[in-house]
C-alpha positions as CSV (number, residue, x, y, z in Angstrom):
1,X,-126.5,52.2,14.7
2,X,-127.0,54.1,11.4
3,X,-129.2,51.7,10.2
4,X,-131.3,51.4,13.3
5,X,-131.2,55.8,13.3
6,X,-132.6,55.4,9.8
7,X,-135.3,53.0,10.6
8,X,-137.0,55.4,12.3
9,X,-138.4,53.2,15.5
10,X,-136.6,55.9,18.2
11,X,-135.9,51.8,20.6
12,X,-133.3,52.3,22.7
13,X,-130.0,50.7,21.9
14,X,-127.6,49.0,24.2
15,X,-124.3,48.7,23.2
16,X,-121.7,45.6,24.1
17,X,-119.3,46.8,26.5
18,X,-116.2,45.3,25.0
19,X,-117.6,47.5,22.0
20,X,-117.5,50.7,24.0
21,X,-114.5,49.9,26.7
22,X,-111.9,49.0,24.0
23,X,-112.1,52.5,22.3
24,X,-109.1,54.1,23.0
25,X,-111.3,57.8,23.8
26,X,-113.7,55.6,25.8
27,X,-110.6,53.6,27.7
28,X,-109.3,57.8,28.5
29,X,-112.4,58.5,30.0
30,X,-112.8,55.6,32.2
31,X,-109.5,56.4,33.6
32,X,-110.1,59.9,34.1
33,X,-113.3,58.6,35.8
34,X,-111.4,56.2,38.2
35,X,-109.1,59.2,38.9
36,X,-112.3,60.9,40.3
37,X,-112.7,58.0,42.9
38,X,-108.5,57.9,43.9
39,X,-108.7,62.0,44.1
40,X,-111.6,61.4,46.7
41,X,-110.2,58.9,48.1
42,X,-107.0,60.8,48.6
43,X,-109.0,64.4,50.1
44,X,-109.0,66.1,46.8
45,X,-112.1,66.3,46.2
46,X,-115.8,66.0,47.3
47,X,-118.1,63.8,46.1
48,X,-121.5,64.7,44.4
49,X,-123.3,62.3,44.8
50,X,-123.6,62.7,48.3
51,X,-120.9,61.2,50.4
52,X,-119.3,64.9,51.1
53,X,-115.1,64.8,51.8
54,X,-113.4,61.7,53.2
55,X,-111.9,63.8,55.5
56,X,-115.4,64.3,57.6
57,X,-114.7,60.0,58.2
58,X,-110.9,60.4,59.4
59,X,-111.8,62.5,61.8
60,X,-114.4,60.4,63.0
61,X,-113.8,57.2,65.3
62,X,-116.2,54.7,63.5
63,X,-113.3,52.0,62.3
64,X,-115.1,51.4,58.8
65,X,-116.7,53.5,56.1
66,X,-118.9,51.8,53.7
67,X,-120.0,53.8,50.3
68,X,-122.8,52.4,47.9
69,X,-123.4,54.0,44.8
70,X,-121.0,57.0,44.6
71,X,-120.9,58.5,40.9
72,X,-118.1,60.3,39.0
73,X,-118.3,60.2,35.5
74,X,-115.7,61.9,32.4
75,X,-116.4,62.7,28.5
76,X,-115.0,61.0,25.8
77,X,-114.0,62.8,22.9
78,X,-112.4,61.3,19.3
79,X,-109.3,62.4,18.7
80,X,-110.0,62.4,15.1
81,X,-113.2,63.5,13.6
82,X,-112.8,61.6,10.3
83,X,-111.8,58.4,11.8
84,X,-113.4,56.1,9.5
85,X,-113.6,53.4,11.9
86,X,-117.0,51.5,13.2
87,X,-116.2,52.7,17.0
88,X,-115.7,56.3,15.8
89,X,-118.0,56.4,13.7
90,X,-120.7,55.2,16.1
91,X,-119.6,56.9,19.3
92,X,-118.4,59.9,18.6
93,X,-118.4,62.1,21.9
94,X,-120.2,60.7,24.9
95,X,-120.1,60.1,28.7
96,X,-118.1,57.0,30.6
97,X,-120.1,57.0,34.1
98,X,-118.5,54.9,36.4
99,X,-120.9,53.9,39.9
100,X,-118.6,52.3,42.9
101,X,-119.1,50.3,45.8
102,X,-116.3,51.0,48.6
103,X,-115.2,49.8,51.9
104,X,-112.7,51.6,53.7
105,X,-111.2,49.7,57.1
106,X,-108.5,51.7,59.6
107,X,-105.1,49.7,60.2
108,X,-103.1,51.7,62.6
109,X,-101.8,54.8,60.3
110,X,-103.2,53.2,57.2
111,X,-107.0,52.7,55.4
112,X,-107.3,49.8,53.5
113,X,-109.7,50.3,50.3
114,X,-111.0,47.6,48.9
115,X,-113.9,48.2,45.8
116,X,-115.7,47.5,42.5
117,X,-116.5,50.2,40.1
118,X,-119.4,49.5,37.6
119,X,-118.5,51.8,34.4
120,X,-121.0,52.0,31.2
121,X,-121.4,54.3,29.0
122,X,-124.7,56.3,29.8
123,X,-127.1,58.8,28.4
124,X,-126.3,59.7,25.3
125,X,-128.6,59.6,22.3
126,X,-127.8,59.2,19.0
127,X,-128.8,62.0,16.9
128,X,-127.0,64.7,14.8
129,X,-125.7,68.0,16.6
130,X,-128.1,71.0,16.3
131,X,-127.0,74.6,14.9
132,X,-127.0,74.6,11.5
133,X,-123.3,74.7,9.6
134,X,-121.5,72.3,8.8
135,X,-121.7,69.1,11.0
136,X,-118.9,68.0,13.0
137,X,-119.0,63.9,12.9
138,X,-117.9,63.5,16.0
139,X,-119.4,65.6,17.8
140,X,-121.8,63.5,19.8
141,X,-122.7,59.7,18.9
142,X,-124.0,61.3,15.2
143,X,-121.9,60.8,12.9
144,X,-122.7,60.9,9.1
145,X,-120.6,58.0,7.0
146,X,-119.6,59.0,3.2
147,X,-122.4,57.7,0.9
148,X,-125.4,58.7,3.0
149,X,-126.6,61.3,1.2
150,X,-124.5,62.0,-1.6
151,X,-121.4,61.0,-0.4
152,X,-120.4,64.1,1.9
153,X,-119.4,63.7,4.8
154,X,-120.3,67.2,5.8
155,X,-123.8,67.6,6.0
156,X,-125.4,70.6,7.2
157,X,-128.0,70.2,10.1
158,X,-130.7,71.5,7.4
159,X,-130.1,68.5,5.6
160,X,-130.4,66.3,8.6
161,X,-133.3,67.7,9.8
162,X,-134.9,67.6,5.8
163,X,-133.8,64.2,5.6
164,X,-135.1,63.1,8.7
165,X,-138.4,64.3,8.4
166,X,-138.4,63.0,4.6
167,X,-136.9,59.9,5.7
168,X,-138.5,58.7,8.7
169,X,-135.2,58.2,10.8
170,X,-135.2,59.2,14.2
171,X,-132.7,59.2,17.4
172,X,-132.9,57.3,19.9
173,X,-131.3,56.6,23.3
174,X,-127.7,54.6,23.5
175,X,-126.5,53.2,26.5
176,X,-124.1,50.0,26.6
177,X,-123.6,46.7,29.1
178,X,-121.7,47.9,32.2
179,X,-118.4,46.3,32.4
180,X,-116.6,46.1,36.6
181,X,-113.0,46.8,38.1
182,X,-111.7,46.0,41.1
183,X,-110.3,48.7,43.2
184,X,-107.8,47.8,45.8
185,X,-106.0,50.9,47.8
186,X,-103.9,52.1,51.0
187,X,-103.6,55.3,52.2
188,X,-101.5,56.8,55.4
189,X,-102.7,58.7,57.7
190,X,-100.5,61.4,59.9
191,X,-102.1,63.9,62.5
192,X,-105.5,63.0,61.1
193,X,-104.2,64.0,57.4
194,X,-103.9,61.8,54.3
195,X,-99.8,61.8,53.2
196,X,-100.1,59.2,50.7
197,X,-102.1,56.9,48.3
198,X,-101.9,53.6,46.6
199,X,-104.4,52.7,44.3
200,X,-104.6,49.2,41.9
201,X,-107.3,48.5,39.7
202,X,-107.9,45.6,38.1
203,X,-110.8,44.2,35.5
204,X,-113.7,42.1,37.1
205,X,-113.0,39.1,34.9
């Protein structure tokens, strides 16, 4: 991605998701991401992206509940800034958004969940942080390799900015292939109340 950055062209990249989903950081934040849809699914939460609490739908008497397209998403963050490595290097911090498709179906006490969750990583744009100082290289998907300049690794954004307007380079918008898991789930109901969950996931193969 350096090399693209340092073309100059600004094209949007899209990165492989085996690429993406097999950095450790990244493989956190998906988790933390499907623990966004079990909290829901559980009553601990309420969804943004529309769907309000579950709790509105136990309450109801409709037997099934069918969500399309709710969003929960988590940051990833290296845990070492000078991890030399092409994923760190080329990721740095960004955003695992994970979209899900959900049925839920009453069984006496009990909703079955059954589920696939699309994950990707999602708009980010590789550039170099702003503020002047001494750049962190991972702090967003910028990251500056030894030998790019003169071989420091901690260039100010002055630099950067000289460089790219000397240079030609530009940023440009990273995304990557979206990768799916299945999501398989129980809860029990009591009085109307969620007691407990179950959750499995599993990848889409």
């Amino acid at each position: 991605m350096l090399k693209h950055y340092l073309g100059g062209s600004g094209r949007p990249v899209t990165l492989e998701s085996d690429f993406v989903r097999h950095h450790e950081p990244s493989a956190n934040a998906q988790q933390k991401t499907e623990g966004h849809f079990e909290s829901w699914l559980s009553g601990d939460l309420n969804d943004q992206s529309g769907f309000g609490d579950i709790q509105s739908w136990l309450q109801s008497d409709q037997p099934t509940l069918s969500i399309k397209g709710m969003k929960w998403e988590a940051r990833a963050k290296p845990y070492d800034a000078l991890d030399p490595s092409d994923q760190n290097m080329a990721l740095g911090k960004h955003k695992i958004l994970g979209v899900g498709d959900l049925t839920l179906t009453r069984q006496g006490d009990k909703v079955i969940v059954r589920g696939v969750v699309e994950h990707r990583l999602d708009g980010e744009t590789y550039d170099f942080a702003e503020g002047g100082g001494s750049s962190n290289p991972a702090s967003n998907l910028a990251t500056v390799p030894q030998g790019l300049i003169s071989g420091d690794i901690g260039l100010t954004r002055d630099t950067i900015t000289d460089y790219e307007r000397a240079g030609g380079a530009q940023s440009f918008p990273v995304s990557s292939d979206p990768w799916k898991r299945n999501l398989i789930g129980e809860l029990t109901i009591r009085n109307g109340k969620i007691i407990n969950s179950i959750f499995d996931w599993k990848d889409v193969k």
